[in-house]
N, C-alpha and C positions, 0 to 999 in steps of 0.2 A: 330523897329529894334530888331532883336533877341537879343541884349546883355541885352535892360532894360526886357524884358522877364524874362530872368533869371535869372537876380539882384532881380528882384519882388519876384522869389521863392528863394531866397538868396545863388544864386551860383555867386559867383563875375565872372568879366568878365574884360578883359584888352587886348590890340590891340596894336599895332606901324606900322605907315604909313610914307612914303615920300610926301604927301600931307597934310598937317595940316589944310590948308585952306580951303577945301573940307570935311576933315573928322571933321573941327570944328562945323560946319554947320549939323551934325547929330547929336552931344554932347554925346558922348562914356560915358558911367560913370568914363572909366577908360584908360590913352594911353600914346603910348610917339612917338614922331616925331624924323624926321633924315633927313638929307642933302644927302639922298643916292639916288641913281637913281632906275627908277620902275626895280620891278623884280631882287632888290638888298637890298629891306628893310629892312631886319634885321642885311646885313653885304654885303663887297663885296665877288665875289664867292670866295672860299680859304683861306677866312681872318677869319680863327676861333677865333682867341682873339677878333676879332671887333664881330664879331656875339655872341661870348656866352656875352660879354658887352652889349650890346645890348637886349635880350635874359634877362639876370639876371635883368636889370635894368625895363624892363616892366614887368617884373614877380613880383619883389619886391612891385610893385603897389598894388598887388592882398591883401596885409598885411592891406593895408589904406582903411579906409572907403567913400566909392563915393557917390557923385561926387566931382571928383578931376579934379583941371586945366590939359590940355593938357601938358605935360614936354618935354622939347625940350632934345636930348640926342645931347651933341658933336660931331657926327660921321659922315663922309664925304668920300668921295673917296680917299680924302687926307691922312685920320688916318689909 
């Protein structure tokens, strides 16, 4: 996987998926998951308070040292 790649030369690396299940199964060093449908991952389209939430909160990742558990964020079609 490109991400431990580049952890190895100590560039962190961090991801968010609608699949957790699948993306647990590669072990990210660094990620966070959402209830959002594909091709909506980071936010639904137009909902920019959901996506910079989103956004900020797998970013804030990059701070902690990995590997870190998978982090479930709130975020749903609903929010």
């Amino acid at each position: 996987m490109a991400a431990r790649a580049l952890e190895l030369n100590g560039i962190a690396t961090t991801l968010t998926t609608w699949n957790a299940g699948v993306t647990r199964l590669t072990a990210p060093p660094r990620g966070t998951f959402t209830r959002l449908a594909r091709g909506a991952t980071i936010g639904q389209p137009h909902n920019v308070a959901q996506q910079r939430r989103v956004l900020e909160a797998t970013l804030a990742l990059l701070a902690q040292d990995a590997p870190l558990e998978m982090v479930r964020l709130d975020e749903s079609a609903e929010t």
